[in-house]
C-alpha positions in Angstrom: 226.0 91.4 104.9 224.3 92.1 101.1 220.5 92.0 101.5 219.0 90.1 98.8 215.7 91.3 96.8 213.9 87.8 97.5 210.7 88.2 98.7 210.4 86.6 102.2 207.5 84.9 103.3 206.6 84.7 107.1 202.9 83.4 108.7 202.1 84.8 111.9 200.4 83.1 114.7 199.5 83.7 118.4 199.5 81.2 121.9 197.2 82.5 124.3 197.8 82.2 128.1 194.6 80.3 128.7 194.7 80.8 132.4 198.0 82.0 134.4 199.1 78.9 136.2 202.4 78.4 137.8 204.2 79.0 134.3 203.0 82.8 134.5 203.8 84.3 131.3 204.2 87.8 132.8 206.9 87.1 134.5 208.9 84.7 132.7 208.2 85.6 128.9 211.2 88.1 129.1 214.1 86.0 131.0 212.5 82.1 130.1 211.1 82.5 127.3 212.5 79.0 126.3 210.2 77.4 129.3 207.6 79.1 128.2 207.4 77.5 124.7 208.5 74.6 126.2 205.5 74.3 128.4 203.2 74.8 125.1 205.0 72.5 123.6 203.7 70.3 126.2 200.1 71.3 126.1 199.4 72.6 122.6 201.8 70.3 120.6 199.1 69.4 118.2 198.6 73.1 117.6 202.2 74.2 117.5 202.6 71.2 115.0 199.7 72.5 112.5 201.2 75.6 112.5 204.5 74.6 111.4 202.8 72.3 108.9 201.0 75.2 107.7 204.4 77.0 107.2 206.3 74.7 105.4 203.5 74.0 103.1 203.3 77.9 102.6 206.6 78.0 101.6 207.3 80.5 104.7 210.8 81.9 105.5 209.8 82.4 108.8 207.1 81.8 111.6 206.5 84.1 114.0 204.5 83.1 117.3 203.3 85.6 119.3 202.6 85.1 123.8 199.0 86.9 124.2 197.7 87.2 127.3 194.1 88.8 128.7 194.7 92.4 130.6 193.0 91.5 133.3 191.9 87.4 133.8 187.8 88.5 133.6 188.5 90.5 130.4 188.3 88.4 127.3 188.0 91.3 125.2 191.3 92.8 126.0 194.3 91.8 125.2 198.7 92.2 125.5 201.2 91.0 123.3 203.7 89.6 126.0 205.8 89.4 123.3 207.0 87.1 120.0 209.4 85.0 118.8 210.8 84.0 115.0 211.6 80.8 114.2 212.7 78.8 110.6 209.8 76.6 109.9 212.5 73.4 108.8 214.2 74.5 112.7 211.1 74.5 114.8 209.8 71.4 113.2 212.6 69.0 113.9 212.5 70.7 117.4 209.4 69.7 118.2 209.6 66.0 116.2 207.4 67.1 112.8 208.7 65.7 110.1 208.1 67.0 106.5 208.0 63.6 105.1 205.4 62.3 107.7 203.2 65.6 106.7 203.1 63.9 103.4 202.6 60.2 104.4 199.3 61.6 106.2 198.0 63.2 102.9 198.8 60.3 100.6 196.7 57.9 103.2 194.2 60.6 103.3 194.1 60.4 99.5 194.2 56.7 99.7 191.1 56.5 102.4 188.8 58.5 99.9 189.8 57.4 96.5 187.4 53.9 96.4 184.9 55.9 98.2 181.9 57.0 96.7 181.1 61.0 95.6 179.4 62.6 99.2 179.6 63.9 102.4 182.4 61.8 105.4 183.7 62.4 108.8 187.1 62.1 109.7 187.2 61.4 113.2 190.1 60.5 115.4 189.8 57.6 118.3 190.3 59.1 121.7 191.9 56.3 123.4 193.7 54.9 120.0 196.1 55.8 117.2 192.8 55.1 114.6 191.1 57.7 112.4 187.6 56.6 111.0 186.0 57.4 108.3 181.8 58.0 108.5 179.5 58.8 105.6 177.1 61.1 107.0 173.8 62.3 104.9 174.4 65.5 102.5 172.6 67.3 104.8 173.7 66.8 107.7 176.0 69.9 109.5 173.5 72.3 107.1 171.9 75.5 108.8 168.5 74.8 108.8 167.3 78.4 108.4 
């Protein structure tokens, strides 16, 4: 194949093996590296779904996520790239169910929230229990170091 001279754009991010549970990343990262991201998937979808949000927004060719795990469980100073995986932003999305036009319906409501709202500080805060987002005014000071 002809390489072309486009600049290719790639973001970079890293899943870390929070603690080694059955899944062990060690030992399946090389052979089942497919259950591996499928199990994240599972547990860190809203993660894995801000990152490929992030990526399309960026414009990136690519995403690269990378398995980290601790050298030894006590040590969370030190760690080893199991190893890393590329993946087309538009591909991973519609694997995990992210859908470019429902990243925009999000920020026009967003937009739509805060337009009628008066100039100041708000939380955006999601219900637990159900599909709601509130909106709070909080004082301008509030969240501010008080040193």
């Amino acid at each position: 194949t002809v390489w072309s001279k486009k600049d290719q754009y790639m973001t970079a991010f890293a899943l870390n093996e929070y603690i080694p549970s059955a899944l062990n990343w060690r030992d399946k990262i090389d052979s089942q590296v497919g259950a591996v991201l499928a199990n994240e998937i599972k547990n860190n979808s809203f993660q894995l779904a801000k990152w490929t949000a992030q990526s399309l927004l960026a414009g990136a060719d690519q995403m690269k996520i990378g398995f980290v795990s601790r050298s030894t469980p006590k040590n969370a100073y030190e760690h080893q790239i199991l190893g890393t995986q590329f993946y087309r932003p538009k591909d991973f999305a519609q694997q995990i169910n992210v859908s470019e036009g429902q990243m925009w319906a999000m920020i026009r409501m967003f937009i739509a929230m805060m337009k009628n709202k008066k100039e100041g500080k708000y939380v955006l805060m999601r219900d637990p229990n159900k599909a709601i987002i509130r909106l709070f005014s909080v004082p301008a000071d509030t969240f501010e170091d008080e040193e």
